[in-house]
N, CA, C and O atoms as CSV, one atom per row, in Angstrom:
chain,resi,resn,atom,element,x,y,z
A,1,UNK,N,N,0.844,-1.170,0.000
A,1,UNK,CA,C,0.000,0.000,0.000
A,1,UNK,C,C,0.890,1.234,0.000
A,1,UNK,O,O,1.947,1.398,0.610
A,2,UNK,N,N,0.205,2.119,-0.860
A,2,UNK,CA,C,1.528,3.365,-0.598
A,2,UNK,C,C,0.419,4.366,0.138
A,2,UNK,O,O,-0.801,4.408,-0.027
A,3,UNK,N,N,1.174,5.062,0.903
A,3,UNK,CA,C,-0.200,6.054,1.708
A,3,UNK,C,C,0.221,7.239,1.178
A,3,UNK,O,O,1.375,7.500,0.839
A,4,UNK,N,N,-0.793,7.998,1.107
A,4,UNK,CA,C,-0.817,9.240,0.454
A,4,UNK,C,C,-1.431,10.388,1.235
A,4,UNK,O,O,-1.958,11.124,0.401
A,5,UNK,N,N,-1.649,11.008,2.792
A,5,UNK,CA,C,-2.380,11.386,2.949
A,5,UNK,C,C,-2.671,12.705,2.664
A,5,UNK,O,O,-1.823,13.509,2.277
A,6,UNK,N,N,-4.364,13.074,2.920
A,6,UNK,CA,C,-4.060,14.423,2.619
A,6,UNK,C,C,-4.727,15.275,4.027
A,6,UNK,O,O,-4.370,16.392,4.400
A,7,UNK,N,N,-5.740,14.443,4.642
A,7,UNK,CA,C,-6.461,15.628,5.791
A,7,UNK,C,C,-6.632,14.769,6.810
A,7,UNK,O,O,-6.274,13.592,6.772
A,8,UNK,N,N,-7.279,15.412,7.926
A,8,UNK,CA,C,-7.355,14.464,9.121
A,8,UNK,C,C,-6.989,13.275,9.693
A,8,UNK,O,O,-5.841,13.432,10.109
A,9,UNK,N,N,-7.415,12.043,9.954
A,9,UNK,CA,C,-6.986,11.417,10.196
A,9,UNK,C,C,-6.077,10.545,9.721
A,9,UNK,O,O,-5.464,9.703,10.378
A,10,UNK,N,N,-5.974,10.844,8.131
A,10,UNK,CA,C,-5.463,9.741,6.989
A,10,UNK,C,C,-3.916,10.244,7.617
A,10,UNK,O,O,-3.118,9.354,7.324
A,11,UNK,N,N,-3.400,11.068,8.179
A,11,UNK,CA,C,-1.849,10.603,8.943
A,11,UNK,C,C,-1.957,9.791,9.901
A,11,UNK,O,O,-0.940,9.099,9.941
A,12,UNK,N,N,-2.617,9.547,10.629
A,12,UNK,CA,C,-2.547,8.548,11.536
A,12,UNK,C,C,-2.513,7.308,11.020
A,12,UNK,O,O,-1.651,6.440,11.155
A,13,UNK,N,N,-3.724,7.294,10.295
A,13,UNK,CA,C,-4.049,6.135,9.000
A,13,UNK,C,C,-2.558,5.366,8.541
A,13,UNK,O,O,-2.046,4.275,8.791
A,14,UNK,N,N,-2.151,6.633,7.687
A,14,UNK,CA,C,-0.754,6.345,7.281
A,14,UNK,C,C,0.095,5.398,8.313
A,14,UNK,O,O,0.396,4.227,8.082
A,15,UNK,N,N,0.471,6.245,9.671
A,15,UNK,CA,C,1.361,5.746,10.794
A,15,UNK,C,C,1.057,4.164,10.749
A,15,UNK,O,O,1.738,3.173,10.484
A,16,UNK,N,N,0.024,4.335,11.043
A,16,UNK,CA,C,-0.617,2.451,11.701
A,16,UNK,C,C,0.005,1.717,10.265
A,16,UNK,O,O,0.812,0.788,10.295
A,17,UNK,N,N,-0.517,2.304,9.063
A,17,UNK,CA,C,0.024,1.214,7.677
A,17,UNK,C,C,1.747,0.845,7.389
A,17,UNK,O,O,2.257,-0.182,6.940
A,18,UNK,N,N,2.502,2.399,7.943
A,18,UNK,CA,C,3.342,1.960,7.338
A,18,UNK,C,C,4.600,2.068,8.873
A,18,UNK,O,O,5.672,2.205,8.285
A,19,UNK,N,N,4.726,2.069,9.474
A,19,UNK,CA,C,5.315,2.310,11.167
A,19,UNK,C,C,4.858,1.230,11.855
A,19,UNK,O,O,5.641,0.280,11.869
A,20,UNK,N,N,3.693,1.067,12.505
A,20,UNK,CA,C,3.156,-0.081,13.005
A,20,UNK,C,C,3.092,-1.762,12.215
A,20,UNK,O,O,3.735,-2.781,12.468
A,21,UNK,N,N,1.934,-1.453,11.102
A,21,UNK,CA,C,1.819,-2.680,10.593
A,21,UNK,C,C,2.882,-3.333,9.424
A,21,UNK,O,O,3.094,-4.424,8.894
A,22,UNK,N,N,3.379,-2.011,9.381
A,22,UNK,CA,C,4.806,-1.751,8.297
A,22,UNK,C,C,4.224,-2.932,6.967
A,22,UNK,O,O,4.784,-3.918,6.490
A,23,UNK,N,N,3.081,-2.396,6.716
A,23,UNK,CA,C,2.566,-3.296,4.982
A,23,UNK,C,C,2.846,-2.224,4.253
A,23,UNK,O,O,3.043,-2.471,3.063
A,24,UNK,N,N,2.954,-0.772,4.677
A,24,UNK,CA,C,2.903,-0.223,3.131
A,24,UNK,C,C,3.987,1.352,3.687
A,24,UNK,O,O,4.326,1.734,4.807
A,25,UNK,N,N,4.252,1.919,2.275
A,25,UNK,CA,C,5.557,2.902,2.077
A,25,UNK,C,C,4.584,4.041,1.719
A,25,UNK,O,O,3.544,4.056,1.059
A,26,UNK,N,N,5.417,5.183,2.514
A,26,UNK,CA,C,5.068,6.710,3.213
A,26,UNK,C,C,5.770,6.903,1.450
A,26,UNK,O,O,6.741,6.417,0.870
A,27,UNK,N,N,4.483,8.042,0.998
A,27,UNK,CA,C,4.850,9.046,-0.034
A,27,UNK,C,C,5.802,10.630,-0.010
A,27,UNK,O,O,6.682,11.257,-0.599
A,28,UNK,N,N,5.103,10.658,0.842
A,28,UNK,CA,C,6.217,11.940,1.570
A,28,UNK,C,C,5.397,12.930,1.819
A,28,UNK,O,O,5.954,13.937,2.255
A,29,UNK,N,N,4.115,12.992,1.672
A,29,UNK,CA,C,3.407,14.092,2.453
A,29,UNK,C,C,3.847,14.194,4.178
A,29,UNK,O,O,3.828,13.205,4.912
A,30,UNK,N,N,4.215,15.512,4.616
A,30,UNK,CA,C,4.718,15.794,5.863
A,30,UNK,C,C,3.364,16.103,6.814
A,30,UNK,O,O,3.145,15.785,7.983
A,31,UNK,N,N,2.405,16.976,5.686
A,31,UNK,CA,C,1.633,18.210,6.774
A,31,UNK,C,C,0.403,18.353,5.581
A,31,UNK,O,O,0.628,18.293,4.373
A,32,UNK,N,N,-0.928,18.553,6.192
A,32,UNK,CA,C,-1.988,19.124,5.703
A,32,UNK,C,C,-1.764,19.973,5.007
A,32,UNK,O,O,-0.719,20.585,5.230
A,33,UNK,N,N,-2.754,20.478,3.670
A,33,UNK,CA,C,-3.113,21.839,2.977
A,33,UNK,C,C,-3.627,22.424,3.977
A,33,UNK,O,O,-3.670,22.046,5.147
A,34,UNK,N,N,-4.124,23.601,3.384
A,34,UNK,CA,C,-5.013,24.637,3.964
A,34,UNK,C,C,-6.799,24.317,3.861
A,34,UNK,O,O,-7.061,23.114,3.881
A,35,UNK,N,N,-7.555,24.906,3.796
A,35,UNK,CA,C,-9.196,24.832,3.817
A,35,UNK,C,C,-8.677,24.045,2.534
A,35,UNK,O,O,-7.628,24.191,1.907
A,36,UNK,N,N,-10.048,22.907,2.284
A,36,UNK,CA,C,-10.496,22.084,1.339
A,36,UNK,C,C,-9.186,21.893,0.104
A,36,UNK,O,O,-9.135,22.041,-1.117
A,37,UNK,N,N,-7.870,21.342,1.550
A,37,UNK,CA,C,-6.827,20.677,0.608
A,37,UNK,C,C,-5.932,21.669,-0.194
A,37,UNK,O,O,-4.989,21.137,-0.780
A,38,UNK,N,N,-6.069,23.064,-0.325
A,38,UNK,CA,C,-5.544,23.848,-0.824
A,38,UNK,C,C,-4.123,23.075,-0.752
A,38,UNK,O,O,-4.020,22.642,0.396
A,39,UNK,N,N,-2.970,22.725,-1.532
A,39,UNK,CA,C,-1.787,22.471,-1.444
A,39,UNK,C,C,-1.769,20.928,-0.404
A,39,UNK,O,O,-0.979,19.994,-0.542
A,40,UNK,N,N,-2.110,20.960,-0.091
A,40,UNK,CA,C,-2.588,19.146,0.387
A,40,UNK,C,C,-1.991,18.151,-0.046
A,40,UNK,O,O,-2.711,17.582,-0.867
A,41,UNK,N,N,-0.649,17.448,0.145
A,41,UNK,CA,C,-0.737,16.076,-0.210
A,41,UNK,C,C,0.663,16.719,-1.463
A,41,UNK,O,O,1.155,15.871,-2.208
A,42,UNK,N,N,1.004,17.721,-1.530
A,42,UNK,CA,C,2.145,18.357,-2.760
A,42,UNK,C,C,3.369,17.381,-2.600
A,42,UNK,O,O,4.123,17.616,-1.655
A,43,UNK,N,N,3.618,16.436,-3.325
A,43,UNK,CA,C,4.549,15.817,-3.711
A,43,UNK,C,C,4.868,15.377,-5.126
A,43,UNK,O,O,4.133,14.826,-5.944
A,44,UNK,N,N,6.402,15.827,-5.244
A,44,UNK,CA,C,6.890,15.494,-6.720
A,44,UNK,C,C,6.275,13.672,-7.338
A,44,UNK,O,O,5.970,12.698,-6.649
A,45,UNK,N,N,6.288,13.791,-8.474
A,45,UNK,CA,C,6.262,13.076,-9.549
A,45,UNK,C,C,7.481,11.569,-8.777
A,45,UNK,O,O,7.259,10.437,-8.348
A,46,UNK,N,N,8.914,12.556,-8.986
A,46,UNK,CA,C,10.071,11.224,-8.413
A,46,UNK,C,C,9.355,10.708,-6.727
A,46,UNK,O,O,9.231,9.516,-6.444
A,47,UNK,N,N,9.097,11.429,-6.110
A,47,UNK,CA,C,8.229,10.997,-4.943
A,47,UNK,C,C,7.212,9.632,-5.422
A,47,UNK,O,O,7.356,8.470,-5.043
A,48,UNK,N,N,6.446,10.019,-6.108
A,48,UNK,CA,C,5.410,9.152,-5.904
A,48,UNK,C,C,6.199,7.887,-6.853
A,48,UNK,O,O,5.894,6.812,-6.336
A,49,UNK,N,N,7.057,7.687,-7.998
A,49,UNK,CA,C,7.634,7.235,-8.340
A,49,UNK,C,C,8.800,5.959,-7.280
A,49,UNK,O,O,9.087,4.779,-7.476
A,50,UNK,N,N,9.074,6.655,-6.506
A,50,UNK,CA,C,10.404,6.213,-5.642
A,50,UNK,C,C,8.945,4.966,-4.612
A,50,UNK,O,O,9.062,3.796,-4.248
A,51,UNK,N,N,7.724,5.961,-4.469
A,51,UNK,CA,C,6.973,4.930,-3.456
A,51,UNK,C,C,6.583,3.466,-4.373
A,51,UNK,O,O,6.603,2.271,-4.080
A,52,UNK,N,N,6.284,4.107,-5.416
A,52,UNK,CA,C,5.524,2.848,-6.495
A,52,UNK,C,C,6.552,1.730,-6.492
A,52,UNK,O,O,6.178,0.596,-6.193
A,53,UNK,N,N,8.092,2.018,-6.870
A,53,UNK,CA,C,9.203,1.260,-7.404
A,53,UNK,C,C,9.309,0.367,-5.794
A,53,UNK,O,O,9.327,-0.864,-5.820
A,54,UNK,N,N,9.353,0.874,-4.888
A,54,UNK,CA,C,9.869,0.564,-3.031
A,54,UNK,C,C,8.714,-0.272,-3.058
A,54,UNK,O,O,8.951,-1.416,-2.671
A,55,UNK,N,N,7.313,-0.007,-3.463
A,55,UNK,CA,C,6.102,-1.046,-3.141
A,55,UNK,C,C,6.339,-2.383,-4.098
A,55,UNK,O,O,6.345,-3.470,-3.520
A,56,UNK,N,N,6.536,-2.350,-5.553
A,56,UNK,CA,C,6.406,-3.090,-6.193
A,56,UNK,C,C,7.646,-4.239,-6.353
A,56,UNK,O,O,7.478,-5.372,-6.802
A,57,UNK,N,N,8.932,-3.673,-5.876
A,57,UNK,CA,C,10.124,-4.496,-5.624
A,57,UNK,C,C,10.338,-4.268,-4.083
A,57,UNK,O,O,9.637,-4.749,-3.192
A,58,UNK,N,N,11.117,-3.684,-3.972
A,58,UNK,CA,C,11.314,-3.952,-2.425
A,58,UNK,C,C,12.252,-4.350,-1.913
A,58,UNK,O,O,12.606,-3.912,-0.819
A,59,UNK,N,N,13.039,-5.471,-2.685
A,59,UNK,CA,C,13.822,-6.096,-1.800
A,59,UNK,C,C,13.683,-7.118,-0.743
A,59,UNK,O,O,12.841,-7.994,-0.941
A,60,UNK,N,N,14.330,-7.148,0.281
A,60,UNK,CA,C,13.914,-7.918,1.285
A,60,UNK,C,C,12.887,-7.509,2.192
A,60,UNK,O,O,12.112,-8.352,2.644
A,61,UNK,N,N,12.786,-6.088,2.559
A,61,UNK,CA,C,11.861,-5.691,3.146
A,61,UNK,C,C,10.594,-5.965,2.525
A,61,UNK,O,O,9.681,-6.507,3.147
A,62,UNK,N,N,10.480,-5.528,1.041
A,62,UNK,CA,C,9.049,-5.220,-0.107
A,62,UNK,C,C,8.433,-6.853,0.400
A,62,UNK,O,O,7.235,-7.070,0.585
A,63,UNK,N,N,9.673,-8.036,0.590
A,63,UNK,CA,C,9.009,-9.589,0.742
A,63,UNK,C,C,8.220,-9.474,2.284
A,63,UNK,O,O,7.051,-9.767,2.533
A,64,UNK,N,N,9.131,-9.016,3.095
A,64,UNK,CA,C,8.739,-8.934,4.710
A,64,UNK,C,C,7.269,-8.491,4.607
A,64,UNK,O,O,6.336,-9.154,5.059
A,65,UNK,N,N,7.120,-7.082,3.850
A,65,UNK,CA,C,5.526,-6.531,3.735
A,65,UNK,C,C,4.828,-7.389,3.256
A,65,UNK,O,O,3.770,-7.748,3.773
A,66,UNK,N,N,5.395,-7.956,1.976
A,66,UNK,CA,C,4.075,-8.793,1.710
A,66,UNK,C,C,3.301,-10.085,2.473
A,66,UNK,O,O,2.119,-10.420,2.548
A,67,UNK,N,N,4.678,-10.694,3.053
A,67,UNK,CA,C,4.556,-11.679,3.917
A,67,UNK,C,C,3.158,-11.172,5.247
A,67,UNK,O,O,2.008,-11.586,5.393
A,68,UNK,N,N,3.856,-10.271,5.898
A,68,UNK,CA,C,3.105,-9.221,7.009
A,68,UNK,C,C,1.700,-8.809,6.249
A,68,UNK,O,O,0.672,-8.913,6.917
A,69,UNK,N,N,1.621,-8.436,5.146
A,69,UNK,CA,C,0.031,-8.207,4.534
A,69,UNK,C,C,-0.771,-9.662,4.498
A,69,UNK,O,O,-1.961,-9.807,4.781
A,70,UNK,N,N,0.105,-10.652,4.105
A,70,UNK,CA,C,-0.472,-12.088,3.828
A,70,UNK,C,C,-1.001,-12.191,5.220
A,70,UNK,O,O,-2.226,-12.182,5.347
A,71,UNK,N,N,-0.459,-12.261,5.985
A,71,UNK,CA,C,-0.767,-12.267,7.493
A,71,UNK,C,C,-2.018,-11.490,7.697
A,71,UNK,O,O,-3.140,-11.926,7.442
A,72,UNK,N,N,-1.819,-10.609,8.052
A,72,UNK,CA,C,-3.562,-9.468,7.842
A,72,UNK,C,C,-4.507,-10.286,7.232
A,72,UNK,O,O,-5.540,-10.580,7.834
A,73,UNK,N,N,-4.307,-10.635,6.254
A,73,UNK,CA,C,-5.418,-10.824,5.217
A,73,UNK,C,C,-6.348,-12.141,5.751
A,73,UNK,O,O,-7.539,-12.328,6.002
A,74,UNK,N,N,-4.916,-13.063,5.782
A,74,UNK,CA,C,-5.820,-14.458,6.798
A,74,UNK,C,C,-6.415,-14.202,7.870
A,74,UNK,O,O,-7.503,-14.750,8.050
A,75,UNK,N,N,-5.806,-13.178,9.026
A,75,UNK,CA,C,-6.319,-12.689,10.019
A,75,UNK,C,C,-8.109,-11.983,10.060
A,75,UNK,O,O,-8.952,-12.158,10.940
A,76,UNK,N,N,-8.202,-11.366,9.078
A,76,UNK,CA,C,-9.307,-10.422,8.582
A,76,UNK,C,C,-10.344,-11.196,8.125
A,76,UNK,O,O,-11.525,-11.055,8.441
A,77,UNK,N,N,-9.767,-12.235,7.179
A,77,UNK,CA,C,-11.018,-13.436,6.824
A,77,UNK,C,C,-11.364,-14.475,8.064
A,77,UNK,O,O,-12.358,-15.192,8.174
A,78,UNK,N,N,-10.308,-14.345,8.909
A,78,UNK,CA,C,-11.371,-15.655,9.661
A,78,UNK,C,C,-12.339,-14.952,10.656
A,78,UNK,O,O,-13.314,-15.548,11.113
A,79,UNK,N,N,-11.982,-13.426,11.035
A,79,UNK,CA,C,-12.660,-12.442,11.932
A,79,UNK,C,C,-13.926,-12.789,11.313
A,79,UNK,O,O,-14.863,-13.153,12.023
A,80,UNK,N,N,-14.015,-12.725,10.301
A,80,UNK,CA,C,-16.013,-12.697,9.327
A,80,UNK,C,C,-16.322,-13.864,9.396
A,80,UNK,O,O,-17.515,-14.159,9.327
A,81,UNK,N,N,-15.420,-14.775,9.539
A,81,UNK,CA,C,-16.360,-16.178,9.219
A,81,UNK,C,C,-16.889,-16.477,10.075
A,81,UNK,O,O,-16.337,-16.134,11.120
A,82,UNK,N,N,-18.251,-17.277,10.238
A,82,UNK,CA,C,-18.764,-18.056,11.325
A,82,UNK,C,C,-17.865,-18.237,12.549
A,82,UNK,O,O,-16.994,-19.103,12.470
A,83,UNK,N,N,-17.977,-17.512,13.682
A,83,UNK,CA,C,-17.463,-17.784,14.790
A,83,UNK,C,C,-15.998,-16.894,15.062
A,83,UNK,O,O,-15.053,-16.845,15.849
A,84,UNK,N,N,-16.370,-16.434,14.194
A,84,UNK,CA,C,-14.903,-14.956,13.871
A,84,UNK,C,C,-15.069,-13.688,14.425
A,84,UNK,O,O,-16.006,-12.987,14.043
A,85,UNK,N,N,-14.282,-13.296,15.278
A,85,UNK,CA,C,-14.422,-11.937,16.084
A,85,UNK,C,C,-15.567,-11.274,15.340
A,85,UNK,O,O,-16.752,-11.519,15.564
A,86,UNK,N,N,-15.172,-10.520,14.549
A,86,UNK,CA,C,-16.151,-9.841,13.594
A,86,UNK,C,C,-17.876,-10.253,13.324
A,86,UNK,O,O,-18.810,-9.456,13.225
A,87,UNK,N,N,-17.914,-11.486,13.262
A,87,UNK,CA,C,-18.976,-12.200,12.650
A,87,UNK,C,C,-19.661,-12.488,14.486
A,87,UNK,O,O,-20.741,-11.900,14.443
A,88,UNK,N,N,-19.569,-12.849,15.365
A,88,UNK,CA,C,-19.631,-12.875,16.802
A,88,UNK,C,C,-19.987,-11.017,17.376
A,88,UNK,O,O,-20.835,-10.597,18.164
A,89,UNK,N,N,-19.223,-10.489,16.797
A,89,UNK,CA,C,-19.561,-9.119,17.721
A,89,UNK,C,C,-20.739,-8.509,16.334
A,89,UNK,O,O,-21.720,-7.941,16.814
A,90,UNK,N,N,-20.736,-8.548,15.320
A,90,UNK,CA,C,-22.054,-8.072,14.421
A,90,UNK,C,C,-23.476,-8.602,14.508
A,90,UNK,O,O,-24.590,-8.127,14.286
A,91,UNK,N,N,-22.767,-10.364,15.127
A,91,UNK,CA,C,-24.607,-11.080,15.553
A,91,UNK,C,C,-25.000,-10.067,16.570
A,91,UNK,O,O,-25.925,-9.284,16.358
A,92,UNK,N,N,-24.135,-10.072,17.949
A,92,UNK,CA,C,-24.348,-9.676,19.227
A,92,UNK,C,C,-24.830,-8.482,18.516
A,92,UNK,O,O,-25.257,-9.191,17.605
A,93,UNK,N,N,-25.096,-7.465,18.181
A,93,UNK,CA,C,-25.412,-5.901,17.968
A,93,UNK,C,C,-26.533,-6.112,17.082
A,93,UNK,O,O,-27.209,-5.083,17.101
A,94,UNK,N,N,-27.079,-7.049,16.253
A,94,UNK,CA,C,-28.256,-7.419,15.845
A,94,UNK,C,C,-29.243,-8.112,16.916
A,94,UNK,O,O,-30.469,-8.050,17.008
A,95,UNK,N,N,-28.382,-8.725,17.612
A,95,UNK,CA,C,-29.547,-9.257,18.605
A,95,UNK,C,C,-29.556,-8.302,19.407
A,95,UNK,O,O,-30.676,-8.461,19.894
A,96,UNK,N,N,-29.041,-7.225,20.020
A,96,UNK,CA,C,-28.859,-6.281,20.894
A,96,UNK,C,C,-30.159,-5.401,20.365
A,96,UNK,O,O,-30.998,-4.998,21.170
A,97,UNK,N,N,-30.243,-5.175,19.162
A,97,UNK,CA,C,-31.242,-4.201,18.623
A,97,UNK,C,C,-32.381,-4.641,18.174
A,97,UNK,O,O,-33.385,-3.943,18.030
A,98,UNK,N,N,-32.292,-5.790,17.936
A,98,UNK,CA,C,-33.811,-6.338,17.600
A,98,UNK,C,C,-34.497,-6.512,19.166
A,98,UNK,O,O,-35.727,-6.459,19.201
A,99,UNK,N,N,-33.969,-6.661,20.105
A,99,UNK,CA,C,-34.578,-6.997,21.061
A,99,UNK,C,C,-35.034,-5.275,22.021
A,99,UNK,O,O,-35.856,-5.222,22.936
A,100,UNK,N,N,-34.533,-4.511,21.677
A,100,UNK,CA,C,-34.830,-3.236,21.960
A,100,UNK,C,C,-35.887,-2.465,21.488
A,100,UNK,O,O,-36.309,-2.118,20.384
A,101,UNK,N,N,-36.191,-2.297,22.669
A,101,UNK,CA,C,-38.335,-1.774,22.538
A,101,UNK,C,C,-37.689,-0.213,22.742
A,101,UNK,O,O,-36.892,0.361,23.484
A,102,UNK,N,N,-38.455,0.048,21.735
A,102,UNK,CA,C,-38.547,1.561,21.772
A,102,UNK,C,C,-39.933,2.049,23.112
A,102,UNK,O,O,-41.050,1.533,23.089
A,103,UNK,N,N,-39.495,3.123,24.176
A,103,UNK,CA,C,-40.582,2.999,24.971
A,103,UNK,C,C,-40.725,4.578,24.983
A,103,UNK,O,O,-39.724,5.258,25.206
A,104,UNK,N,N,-41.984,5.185,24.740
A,104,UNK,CA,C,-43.153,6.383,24.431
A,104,UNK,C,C,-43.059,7.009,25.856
A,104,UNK,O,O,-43.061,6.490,26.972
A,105,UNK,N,N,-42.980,8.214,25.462
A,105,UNK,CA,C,-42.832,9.044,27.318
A,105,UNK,C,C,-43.909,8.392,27.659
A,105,UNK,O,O,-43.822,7.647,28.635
A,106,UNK,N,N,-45.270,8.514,26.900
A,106,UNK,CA,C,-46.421,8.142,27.861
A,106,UNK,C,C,-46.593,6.806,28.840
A,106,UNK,O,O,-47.317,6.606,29.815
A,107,UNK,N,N,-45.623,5.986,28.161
A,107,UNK,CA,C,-45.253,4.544,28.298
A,107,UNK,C,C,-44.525,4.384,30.325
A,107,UNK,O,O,-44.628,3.458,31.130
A,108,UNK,N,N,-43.784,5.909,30.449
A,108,UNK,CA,C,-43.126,5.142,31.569
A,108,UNK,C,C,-43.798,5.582,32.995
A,108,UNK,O,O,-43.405,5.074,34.045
């Protein structure tokens, strides 16, 4: 993944992708534009170039990421499947709400 950010949270975003989970390579945005991105995200051509070439080869690291993304990915599919974090905490919040009575001031 190459991160690109341009406003709010998408630096943090960035941090967790490429610092933490280290799957994907920082473009070189430092700092926000101004109102609605004005200058936002301004990086050269060889920039975004240098991220594409670092994502797509890599080296030993580019293998480490992919390895580390392969990882995620199995991780993420078994969360949904039957009995998968994900799939367990989305029943619970359907049964949480179907079972919730809406109750009328006059009601209490």
């Amino acid at each position: 993944m190459v991160a690109w950010p341009l406003f709010a949270d998408q630096f943090l975003n960035e941090k967790l992708v490429v610092d933490m989970l280290r799957v994907g390579v920082r473009v070189g945005v430092e700092r926000p534009g101004g109102w609605a991105g004005e200058g936002a995200g301004m990086v050269g051509i060889e920039d975004i170039e240098k991220a594409l070439e670092e994502v797509m080869e890599g080296g030993e690291e580019g293998v480490l990421r992919r390895v580390r993304a392969r990882e995620f990915r199995e991780m993420a599919r078994k969360a949904v499947e039957i009995g998968g974090s994900s799939y367990v905490n989305m029943t619970r919040l359907i049964e949480y709400v179907s079972e919730y009575r809406y109750v009328k001031d006059d009601d209490v």
